[in-house]
C-alpha positions, 0 to 999 in steps of 0.5 A, a space after each residue: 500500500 501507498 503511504 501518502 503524505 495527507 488523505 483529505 476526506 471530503 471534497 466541499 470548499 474546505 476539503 478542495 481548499 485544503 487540496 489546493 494549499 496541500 498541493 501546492 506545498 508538494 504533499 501530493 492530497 489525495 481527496 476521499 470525494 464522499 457520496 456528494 462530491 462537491 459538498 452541500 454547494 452542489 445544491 445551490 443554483 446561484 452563488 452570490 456571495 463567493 469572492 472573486 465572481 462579480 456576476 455569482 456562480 452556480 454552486 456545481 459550477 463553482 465547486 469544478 473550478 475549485 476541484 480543477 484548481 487543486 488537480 492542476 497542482 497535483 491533487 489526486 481524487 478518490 471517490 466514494 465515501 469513508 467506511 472506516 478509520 484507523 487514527 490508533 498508530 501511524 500511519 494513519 489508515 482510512 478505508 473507502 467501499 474499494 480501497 485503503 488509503 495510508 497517510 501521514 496526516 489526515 484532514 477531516 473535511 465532511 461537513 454537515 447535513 441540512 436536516 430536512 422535511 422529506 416531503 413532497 415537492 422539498 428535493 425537486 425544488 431544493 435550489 429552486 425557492 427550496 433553501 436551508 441557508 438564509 444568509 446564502 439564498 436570502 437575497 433572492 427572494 426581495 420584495 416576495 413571500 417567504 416562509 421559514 419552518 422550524 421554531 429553535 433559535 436558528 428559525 427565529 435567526 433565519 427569519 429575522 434575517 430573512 425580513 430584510 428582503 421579503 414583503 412578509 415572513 411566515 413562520 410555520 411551527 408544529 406546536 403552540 410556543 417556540 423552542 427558541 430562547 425567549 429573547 430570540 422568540 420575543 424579538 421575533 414575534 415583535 416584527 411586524 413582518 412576521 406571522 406566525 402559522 401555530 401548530 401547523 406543518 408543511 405537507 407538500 412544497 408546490 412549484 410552477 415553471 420550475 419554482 416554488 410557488 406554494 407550500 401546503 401547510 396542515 393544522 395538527 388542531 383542526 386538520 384543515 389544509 391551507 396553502 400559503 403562496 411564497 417564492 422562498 421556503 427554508 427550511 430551519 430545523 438544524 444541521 446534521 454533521 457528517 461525523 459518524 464514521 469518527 465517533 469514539 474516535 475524535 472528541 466532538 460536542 453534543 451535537 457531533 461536531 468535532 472539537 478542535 484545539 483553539 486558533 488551530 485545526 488540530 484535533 486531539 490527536 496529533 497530525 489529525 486536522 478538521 476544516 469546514 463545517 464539520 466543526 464549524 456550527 456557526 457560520 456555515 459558508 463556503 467562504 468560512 469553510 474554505 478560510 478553515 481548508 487554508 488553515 488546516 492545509 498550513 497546519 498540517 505542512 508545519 506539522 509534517 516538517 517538525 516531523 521530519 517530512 
């Protein structure tokens, strides 16, 4: 088996990022491309808010450059997702459906899942009006009815963000109070371009042209359906971080994001590095996670040359 000087295990802004730097600096990254290559971007339409692209950019579009950018530099790409990893000697090993991969260091790049609904019409029109990122996709939506679900701090976040740019807001939450902090909830339901639909859920996101157009919302008191005409639905019940390959393995919080040392991407253990959402539960951009790829990459070049690479 090959000993590579870095395996890179995801393939979002962060992991390509840190494939770039990596690369660069000679230490030929192979990248474990994961089952959605190009990460959570690869389901947004348009990027707006990437540096560098006046005019934005489809998120596929934007992923291939920066896969191509890192390949050109010597980065080698691995698909399919990790089953398996062995962080207990050196090298460190990592196992796909088809191979195994051995290393002298490791980043951890698999960022994190929207939760979603599953319900009818939320994956066809994913990208199209359906959203799970405000400060992403808010802007689209300016002077058009918008509809957020979910009732945590992150909705009542997503929601107040989401006035800015939209004629109204509506809030739709399965019970009859909010989850969220009450400073949170209290400031939300002081907005006057807020309502609030209670005990209620979505059934079924309608679209027209290839757009959301409606949302079926069911009251969970009486049963009667009602549909609320909107051109954004986001979608904000939390996030999900692809972290469960390394449970026992790496230290992570209650919610399974991984925990690093501070001001650094080191994890507990030496030559293992995290970049990107896996780690990152706040800001969640692909700029964000693409700043922690660079970092993680500039630690894990020091880290190889005080160990002698």
């Amino acid at each position: 088996m090959d000993l590579h000087d870095v395996v890179i295990i995801g393939s979002g802004p962060a992991g390509l990022t840190a494939a770039l730097y990596t690369a660069r600096a000679n230490l030929k990254p192979v990248v474990v491309e994961g089952l959605l290559p190009g990460g959570q971007l690869m389901n947004t339409t348009e990027v707006e808010n990437y540096p560098g692209f006046e005019h934005g950019i489809t998120g596929p579009d934007l992923m291939e450059v920066m896969r191509k950018q890192a390949e050109r530099f010597g980065a080698v790409y691995v698909p399919g997702d990790v089953t398996e990893v062995d962080f207990t000697s050196r090298p460190f090993r990592v196992r796909t459906e088809g191979k195994e991969l051995a290393a002298r260091a490791m980043i951890v790049a698999t960022g994190a899942s929207p939760r979603t609904l599953d319900i009818p019409g939320e994956k066809e029109l994913a990208g199209r009006g359906v959203s799970y990122c405000a400060t992403c996709d808010g802007f689209f939506f300016r002077d058009q009815e918008i509809v957020v679900v979910g009732g945590g701090d992150s909705a009542m976040e997503e929601a107040l963000f989401l006035t800015r740019f939209g004629k109204r807001v509506t809030v739709i939450h399965r019970r009859d109070r909010f989850r969220a902090s009450k400073i949170m909830a209290d400031r939300l339901l002081a907005s006057d371009k807020v309502r609030v639909l209670w005990d209620s859920v979505p059934e079924e996101v309608l679209g027209k042209d290839g757009k959301v157009a409606a949302v079926r919302v069911r009251n969970l008191k009486t049963g009667a359906a009602t549909e609320e005409p909107c051109g954004g639905f986001f979608v904000a019940i939390g996030h999900v971080p692809n972290t469960h390959v390394f449970r026992g393995i790496l230290p992570m919080n209650a919610e399974g994001y991984l925990e690093i040392k501070h001001g650094s991407s080191h994890t507990n253990i030496p030559g293992v590095f995290a970049a990107g959402d896996v780690h990152d539960h706040v800001y969640r951009q692909a700029v964000t996670a693409a700043g922690a790829g660079c970092r993680a990459a500039i630690d894990c070049e020091r880290w190889l040359e005080s160990e002698g690479r």
